[in-house]
N, C-alpha and C positions, 0 to 999 in steps of 0.2 A: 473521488476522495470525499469521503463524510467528514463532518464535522461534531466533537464530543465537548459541551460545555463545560469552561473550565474557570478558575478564579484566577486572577491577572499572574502573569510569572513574575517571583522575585529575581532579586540580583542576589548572587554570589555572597556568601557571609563576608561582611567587612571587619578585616581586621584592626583591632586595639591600636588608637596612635599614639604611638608610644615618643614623639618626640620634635620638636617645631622643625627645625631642618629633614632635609629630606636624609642626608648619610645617615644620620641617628636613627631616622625612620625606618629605613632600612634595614639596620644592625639591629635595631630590635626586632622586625618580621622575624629573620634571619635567626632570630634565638630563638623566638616563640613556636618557629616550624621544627628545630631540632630538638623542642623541650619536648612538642605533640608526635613529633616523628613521621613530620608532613611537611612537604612546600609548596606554595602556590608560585612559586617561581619558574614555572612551566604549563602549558597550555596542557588544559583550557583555562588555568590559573583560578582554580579552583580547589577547595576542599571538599573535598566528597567520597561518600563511604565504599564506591565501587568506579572503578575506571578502566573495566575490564572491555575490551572489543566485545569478546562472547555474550555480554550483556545486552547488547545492541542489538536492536529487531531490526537493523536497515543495514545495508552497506549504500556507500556512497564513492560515485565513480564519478569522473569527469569525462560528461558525453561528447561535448563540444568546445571549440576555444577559436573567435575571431575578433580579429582588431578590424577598426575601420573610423569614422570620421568620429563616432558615438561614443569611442572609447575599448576597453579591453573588454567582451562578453564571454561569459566562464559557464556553460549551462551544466548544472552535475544532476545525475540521477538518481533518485532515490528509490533502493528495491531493496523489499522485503525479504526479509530472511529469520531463522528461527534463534531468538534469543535461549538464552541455556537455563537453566533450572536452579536462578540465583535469584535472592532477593529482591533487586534490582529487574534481572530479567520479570520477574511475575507481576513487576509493577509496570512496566513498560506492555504487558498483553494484555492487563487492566485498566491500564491510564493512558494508555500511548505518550507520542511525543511531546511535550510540551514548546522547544523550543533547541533549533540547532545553532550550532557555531562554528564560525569557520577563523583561523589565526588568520592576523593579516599586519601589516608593519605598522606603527605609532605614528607613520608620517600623516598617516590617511586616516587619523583620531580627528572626529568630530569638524571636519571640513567640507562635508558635502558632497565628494570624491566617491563614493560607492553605493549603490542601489542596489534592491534585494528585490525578487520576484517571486512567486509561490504558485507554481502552474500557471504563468504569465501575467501572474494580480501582482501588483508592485505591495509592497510591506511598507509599512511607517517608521523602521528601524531604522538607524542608523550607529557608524560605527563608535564604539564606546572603549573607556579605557576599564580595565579590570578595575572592580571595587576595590581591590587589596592595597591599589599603587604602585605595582611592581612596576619600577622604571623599564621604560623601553617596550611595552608590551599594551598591544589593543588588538580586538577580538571583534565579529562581525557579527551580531545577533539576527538570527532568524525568525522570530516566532510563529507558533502556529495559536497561541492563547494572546488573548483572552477570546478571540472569533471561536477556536475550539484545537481541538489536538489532531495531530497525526496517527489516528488509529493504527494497531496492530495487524498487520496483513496486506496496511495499506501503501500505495506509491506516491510519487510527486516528483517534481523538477524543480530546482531550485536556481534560477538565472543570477548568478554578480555581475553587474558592471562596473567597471573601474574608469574614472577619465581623469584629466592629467596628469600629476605624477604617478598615480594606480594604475595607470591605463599600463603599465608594466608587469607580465606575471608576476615575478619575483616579489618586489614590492606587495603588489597587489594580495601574493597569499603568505607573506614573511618568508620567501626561501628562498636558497643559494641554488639549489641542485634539482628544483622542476616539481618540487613535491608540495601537497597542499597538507595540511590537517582538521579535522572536525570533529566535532563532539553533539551526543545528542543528549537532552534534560529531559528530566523528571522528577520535581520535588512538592505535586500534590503532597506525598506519603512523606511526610519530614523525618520519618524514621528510618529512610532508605535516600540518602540525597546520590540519586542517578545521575553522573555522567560520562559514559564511555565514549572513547575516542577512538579515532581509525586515521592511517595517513594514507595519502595514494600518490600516486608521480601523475605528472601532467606527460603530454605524447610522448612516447618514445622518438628519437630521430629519426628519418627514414635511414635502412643501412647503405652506406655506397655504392654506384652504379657498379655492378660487375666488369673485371677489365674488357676491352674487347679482344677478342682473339686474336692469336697474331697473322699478320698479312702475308698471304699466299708469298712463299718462293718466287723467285722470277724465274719463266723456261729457261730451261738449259738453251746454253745456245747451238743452233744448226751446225753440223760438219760440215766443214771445208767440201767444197766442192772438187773434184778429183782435179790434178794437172793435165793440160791436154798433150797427145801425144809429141 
C-alpha cells in the first residue's frame, strides 16, 4: 500500500446549536434536516452529497472474528473494486481514501475500549461522538491522512479490538442481528463531500448437524425349531 500526501481530515459539518437543553436541541436539528431534506440521524451521521455504495472503490468484508483474554478482534478486508462514473466515484480514483468508519454503540464513546490498526500499524484514533450530537450515536474513525490516503486500486486490513463492555460484537459494532456498517471519506474536493456506505453480516451460523440415519431393524427372529417326533 503506498501512501498519497494529504492535509489533515476534517470532521463532519457541525450543525447550528440551536438551543441550551439538549430536547430543544434536538427539535431543532430535527427541523433544520426536514427544512434541507436531509438527516444526519443515521450513519455515518453525516451530510454529504453522495452515499451511494457504487460510489465506493473498496468493499469491506469481515475476514476474521476471535475473542480471547485481549478482547473481541474484528479483522475486515479491504478489496478493491470499481467505483461507477459519479462525481464522487472520480474523486475517490483521484484522491483515494481519506478515512473510514465503522458504527459502533455510544457505550464505548471516548473510554479507551477500542483500538484501530491499519495492516497491523495501530492508528491514533479513537472512538468519537458524531459532530452533529445526535443522541445515542458514536462512530469509529479510521484514518489514513494526514500519513497519506488509501489509493485507488489499492487493499489493506483493518483490525478492531474491542475489550470490556466492547469486547461484545453487538455492542461493539451497534447491532442487534450480526451486522456491521462502514463508510468510506473524501472531502479533499469540498464540492463533492464523499461518503458511501456498505453493511455486511458477521458469520453465518453453522447450519445443523444432519439427523443421523435411523438404526438398522433388528433380525427377524429364527423359526421355531421343528417338534420332535
Amino acid at each position: 500500500m503506498s501512501f498519497r500526501k494529504q492535509r489533515p481530515y476534517h470532521r463532519c459539518p457541525v450543525q447550528p446549536q440551536v438551543a441550551a437543553t439538549m430536547h430543544s436541541r434536538v427539535l431543532g436539528l430535527l427541523a433544520l434536516a426536514a427544512v434541507l431534506g436531509v438527516t444526519n440521524a443515521s450513519f455515518p451521521y453525516c451530510r454529504c452529497d453522495d452515499y451511494a455504495l457504487t460510489s465506493s472503490p473498496v468493499n469491506v468484508t469481515l475476514g476474521s472474528a476471535t475473542s480471547g483474554p485481549a478482547g473481541l478482534t474484528l479483522v475486515f478486508l479491504v478489496t478493491p473494486v470499481t467505483a461507477s462514473s459519479s462525481s464522487c466515484g472520480d474523486v475517490f480514483r483521484s484522491l483515494g481514501i481519506e478515512k473510514f468508519q465503522f458504527d459502533t454503540s455510544v457505550i464505548c464513546n471516548g473510554r479507551g475500549l477500542i483500538k484501530a490498526l491499519i495492516d497491523g500499524v495501530p492508528t491514533s484514533d479513537s472512538v468519537e461522538l458524531p459532530s452533529n450530537s445526535w443522541p445515542g450515536e458514536a462512530y469509529m474513525p479510521v484514518r489514513f491522512s494526514p500519513t497519506g490516503n488509501l489509493m485507488y486500486g489499492e487493499s489493506a486490513t483493518i483490525t478492531l479490538i474491542g475489550t470490556g463492555v466492547c469486547a461484545d460484537y453487538n455492542t461493539l459494532m451497534n447491532s442487534v442481528d450480526g451486522s456491521y456498517k462502514w463508510a468510506v471519506f473524501n472531502w479533499k474536493n469540498t464540492n463533492n463531500l464523499c461518503c458511501p456506505h456498505g453493511q455486511g453480516m458477521d458469520f453465518p451460523s453453522p447450519p445443523p448437524p444432519s439427523p443421523l440415519p435411523p438404526s438398522p431393524s433388528p433380525p427377524s427372529p429364527s423359526p421355531p425349531s421343528p417338534s420332535p417326533p
